[in-house]
C-alpha positions in Angstrom: 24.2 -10.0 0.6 20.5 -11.3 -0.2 20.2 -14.0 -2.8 18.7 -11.9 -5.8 21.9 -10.0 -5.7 19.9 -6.4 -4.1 20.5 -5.3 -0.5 16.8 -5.6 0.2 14.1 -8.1 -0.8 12.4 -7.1 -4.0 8.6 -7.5 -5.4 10.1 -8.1 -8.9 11.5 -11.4 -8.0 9.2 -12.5 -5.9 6.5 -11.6 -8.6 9.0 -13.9 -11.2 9.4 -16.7 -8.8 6.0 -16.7 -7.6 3.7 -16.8 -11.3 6.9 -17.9 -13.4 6.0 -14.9 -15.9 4.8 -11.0 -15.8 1.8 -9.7 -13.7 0.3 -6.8 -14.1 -2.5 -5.6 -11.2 -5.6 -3.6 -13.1 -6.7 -1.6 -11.0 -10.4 -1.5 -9.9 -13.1 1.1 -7.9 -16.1 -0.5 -6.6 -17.6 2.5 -5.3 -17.1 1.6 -1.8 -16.3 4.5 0.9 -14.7 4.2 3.8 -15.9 4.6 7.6 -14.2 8.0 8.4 -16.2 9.5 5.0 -20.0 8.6 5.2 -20.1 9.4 9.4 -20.5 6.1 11.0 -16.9 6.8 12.4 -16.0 10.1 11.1 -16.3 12.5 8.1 -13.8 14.0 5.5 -11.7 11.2 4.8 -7.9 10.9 5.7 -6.4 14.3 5.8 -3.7 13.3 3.1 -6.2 11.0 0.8 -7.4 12.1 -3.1 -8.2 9.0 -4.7 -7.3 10.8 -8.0 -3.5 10.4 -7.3 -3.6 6.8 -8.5 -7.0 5.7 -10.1 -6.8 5.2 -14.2 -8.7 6.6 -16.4 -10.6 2.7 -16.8 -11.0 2.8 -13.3 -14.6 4.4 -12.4 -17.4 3.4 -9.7 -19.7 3.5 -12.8 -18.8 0.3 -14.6 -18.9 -3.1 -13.7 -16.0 -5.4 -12.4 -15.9 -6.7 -15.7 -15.5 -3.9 -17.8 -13.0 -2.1 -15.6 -11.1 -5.9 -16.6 -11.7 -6.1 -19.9 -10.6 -2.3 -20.8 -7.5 -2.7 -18.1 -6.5 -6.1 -20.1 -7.0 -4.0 -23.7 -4.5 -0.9 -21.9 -1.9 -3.2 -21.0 -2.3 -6.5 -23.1 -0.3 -4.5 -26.2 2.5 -4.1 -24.4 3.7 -7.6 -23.5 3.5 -10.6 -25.5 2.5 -12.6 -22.4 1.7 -11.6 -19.0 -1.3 -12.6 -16.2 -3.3 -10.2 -14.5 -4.8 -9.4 -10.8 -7.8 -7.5 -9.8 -6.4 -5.0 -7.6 -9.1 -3.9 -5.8 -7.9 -0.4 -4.6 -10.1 2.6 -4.6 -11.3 3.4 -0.9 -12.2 0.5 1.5 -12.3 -2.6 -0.3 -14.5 -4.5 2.3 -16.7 -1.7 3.4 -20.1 -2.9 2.1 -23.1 -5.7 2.4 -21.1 -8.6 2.5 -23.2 -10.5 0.0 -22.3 -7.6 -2.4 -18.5 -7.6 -1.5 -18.1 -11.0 -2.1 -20.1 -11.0 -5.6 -17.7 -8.2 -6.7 -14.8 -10.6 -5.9 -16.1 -13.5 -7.6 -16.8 -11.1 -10.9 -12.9 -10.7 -10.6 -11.7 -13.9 -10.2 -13.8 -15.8 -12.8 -12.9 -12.8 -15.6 -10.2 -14.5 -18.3 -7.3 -14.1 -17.7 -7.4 -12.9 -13.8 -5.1 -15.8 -11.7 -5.8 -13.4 -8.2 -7.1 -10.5 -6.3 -5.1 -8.1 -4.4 -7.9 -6.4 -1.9 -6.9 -2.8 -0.2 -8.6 -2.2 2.9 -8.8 -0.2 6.5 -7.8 -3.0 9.5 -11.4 -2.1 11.0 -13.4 -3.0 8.0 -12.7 -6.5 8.1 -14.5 -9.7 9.6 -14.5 -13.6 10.3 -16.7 -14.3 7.7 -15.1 -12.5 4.7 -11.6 -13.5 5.9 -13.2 -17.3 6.1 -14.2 -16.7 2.4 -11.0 -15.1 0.7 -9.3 -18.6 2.8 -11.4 -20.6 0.6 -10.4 -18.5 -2.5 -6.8 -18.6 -1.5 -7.2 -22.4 -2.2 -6.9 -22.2 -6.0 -6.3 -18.7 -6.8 -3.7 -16.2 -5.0 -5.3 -13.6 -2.8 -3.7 -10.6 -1.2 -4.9 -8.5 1.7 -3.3 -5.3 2.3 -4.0 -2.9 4.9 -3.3 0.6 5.4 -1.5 1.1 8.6 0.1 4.3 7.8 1.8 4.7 11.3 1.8 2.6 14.3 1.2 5.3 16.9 -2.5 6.1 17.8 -1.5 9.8 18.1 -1.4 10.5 14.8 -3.6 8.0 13.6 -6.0 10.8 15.6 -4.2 13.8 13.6 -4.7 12.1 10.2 -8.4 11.4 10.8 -8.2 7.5 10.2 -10.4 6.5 12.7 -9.2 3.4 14.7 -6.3 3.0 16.2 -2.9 0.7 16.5 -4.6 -2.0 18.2 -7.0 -2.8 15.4 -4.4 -2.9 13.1 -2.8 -5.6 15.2 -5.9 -7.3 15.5 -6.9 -6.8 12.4 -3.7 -9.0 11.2 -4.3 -11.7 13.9 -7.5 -12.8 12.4 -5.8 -12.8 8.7 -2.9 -14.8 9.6 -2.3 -18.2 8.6 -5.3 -18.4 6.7 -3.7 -19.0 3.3 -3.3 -15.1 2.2 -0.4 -13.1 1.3 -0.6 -10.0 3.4 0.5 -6.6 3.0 1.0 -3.5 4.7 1.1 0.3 3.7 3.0 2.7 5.8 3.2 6.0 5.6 6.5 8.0 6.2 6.8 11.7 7.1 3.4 12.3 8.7 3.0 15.9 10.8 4.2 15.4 14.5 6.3 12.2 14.0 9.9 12.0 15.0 12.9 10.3 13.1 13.4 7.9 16.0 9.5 7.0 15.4 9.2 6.9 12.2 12.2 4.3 12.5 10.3 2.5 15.2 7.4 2.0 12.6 10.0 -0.5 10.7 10.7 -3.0 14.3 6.8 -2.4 14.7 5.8 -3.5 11.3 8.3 -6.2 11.4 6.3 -7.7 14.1 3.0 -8.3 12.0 2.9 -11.3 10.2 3.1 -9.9 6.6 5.0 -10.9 3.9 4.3 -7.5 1.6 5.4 -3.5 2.5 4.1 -0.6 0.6 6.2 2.6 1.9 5.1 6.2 0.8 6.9 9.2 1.6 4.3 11.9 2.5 3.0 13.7 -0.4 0.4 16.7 -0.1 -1.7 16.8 -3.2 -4.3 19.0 -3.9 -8.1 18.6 -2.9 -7.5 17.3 0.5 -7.4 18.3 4.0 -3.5 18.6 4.1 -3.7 21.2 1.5 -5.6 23.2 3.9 -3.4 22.6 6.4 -0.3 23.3 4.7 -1.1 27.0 3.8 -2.5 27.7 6.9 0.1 25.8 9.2 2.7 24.8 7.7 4.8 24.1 10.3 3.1 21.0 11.1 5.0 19.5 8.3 8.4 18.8 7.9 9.0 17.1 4.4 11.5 15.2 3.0 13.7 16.3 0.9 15.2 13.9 -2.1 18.6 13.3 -0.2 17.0 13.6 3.2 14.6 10.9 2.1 17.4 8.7 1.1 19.5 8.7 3.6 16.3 8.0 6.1 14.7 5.6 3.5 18.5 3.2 4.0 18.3 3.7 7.5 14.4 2.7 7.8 15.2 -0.6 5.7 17.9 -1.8 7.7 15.8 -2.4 10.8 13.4 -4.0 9.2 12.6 -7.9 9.0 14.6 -8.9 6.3 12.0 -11.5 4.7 9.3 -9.0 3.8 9.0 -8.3 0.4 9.3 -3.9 -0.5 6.8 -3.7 -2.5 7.9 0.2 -3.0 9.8 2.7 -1.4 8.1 6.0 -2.6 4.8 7.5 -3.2 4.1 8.8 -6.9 1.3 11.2 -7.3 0.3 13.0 -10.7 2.4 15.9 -11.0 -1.3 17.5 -11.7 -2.1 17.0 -8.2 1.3 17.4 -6.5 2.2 20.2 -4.4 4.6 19.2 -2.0 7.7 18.0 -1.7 8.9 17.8 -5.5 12.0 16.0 -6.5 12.6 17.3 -10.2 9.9 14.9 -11.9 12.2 11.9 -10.7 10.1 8.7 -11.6 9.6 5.7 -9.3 12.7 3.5 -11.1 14.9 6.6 -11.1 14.3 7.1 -7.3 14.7 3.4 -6.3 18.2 3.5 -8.8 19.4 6.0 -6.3 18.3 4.1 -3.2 20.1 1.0 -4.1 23.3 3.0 -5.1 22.6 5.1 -1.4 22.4 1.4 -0.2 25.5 0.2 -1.5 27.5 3.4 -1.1 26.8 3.1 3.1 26.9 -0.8 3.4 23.7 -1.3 4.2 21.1 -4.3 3.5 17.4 -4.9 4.9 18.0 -6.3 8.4 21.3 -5.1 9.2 20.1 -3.4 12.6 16.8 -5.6 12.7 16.0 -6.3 16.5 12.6 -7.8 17.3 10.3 -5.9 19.8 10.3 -7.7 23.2 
C-alpha cells in the first residue's frame, strides 16, 4: 500500500505537499493554433479535438493574459479563504508562435499577483532549445510544468487521429525537457479507433519510460463539432467505446503496469454534457467516477505498479 493511504499516487497530495496549501490552475487561451490546423503540417485539427469541451467562459483569445487572471482569480477567489493560483496555459499549442511573443505571454503570467507557476500544454513537435533553456531559468524561482499531449504511443494511429508527428518526437521531445528543472507531464488518450486492449495497456510500460513525473488519462469522448462526429455516424465501427464498467475494470488493469511514482493527475475525460455524444455514463461527475475506481481498486487488489515491468 502507497504512503497516502490510495492504491495509486494522487495529484491531491502531491499538490498539498508540494505548495503546503490549495492551488487552483486558471485556465488561459492565447490564441495560438496548432501545426496540424493552419497547414504547415496538416489541416482540421485532431479528429477528436473541440476546444469548447474545457475552456471557461473567462477564457477567450480576445483578452490579455492579465485579464483572463484577474477574472479567473475573482471566479474562484470566493470560494476558498486561501488558495495560490497557476496559469494554466491550455487552449491549443501553447508554444506555437514567435518566440519573443511566447515568452512575453509567460512572463504576463508569472509576474500577475497571486500566480506562484505556469503549467504550459503543448504538441512534442512544437517545442525547442531555446524556449526549454528559458522555462529552466523560470523553473529557478517559480514552478513550471510542461505537459505534452502524447495521446498514444503508436505512430499508426497517431496517423488516424491526424496529430501530425509521430512516437519518436514525443520521445524526443521529452529528452530535451528532462532534467532541466520542470515538472513534466503527459496526456494519454485511451480508447482511440483501431487500438487493441493489449496496446492500449502497452501505452502504460511505454509512458512509464518517459521521464515524467505527471499523467493525464482520458477515456475517449466524441463530442460534437469535430471530425469524430463525422466519423461516428458514418462508420461507426471504427469505434469501440468504453462502457462505465468496461472502463473500470481496464482503467485498474492499465494502472497497475504503470511506474508507480508518477503522479495520476486524472483518470477520465469530462466533456460538457452540451457537447457530449458518446459514451455517456448517467451524468457521473469526475469525483464520483474516481470513487468507483478506488473501490474497483480495492475490491481486485490492485495498486499502481503491481504488474510494472520496464521496457527492455
Amino acid at each position: 500500500m502507497l504512503a497516502n493511504q490510495k492504491r495509486y499516487t494522487d495529484y491531491s497530495s502531491f499538490i498539498r505537499t508540494r505548495f503546503k496549501e490549495r492551488v487552483q490552475k486558471i485556465s488561459l487561451d492565447t490564441g495560438f493554433t496548432c501545426p496540424n490546423r493552419d497547414g504547415s503540417k496538416g489541416v482540421g485539427g485532431c479528429t477528436y479535438c473541440n476546444n469548447n469541451t474545457f475552456n471557461p467562459y473567462y477564457c477567450a483569445p480576445a483578452k490579455s493574459i492579465t485579464q483572463q487572471l484577474d477574472e479567473g482569480i475573482a471566479f474562484f477567489s470566493p470560494k476558498y479563504k486561501t488558495q495560490q493560483y497557476l496559469a494554466y496555459f491550455q487552449a491549443y499549442t501553447n508554444t506555437y508562435a514567435d518566440i519573443k511573443l511566447v515568452k512575453e505571454l509567460y512572463l504576463e503570467a508569472i509576474n500577475h499577483p497571486g500566480v506562484i507557476g505556469l503549467v504550459i500544454g503543448t504538441r512534442p513537435d512544437c517545442i525547442s532549445e531555446e524556449l526549454i533553456d528559458f522555462l529552466a531559468d523560470l523553473a529557478q524561482t517559480s514552478y513550471i510544468a510542461l505537459e505534452f499531449g502524447v495521446e498514444s504511443t503508436l505512430n499508426k494511429t497517431l496517423t488516424l487521429i491526424n496529430r501530425c508527428h509521430t512516437y519518436q518526437e514525443t520521445i524526443a521531445a521529452y529528452r530535451l525537457a528532462d532534467n532541466r528543472g520542470l515538472h513534466l507531464g503527459a496526456h494519454i488518450i485511451l480508447g482511440l479507433p483501431g487500438e487493441t486492449p493489449e496496446e492500449m495497456l502497452q501505452h502504460a510500460t511505454n509512458i512509464s519510460d518517459l521521464p515524467i513525473q505527471t499523467l493525464k488519462i482520458h477515456h475517449l469522448q466524441v463530442v460534437k463539432h469535430t471530425m469524430m462526429a463525422v466519423q461516428l455516424e458514418k462508420t461507426p465501427e471504427m469505434f469501440s467505446l468504453f462502457g462505465l464498467n468496461d472502463y473500470l475494470d481496464f482503467i485498474t488493469e492499465f494502472t497497475t503496469h504503470l511506474r508507480p511514482d508518477i503522479i495520476i493527475e486524472r483518470f477520465i475525460s469530462e466533456s460538457p454534457a452540451k457537447l457530449l455524444i458518446a459514451p455517456k455514463w448517467g451524468g457521473l461527475k469526475n469525483f464520483e467516477i474516481v470513487a468507483k475506481i478506488e473501490k474497483r481498486l480495492a475490491e481486485k487488489d490492485l495498486w499502481q505498479g503491481k504488474f510494472y515491468i520496464a521496457n527492455k
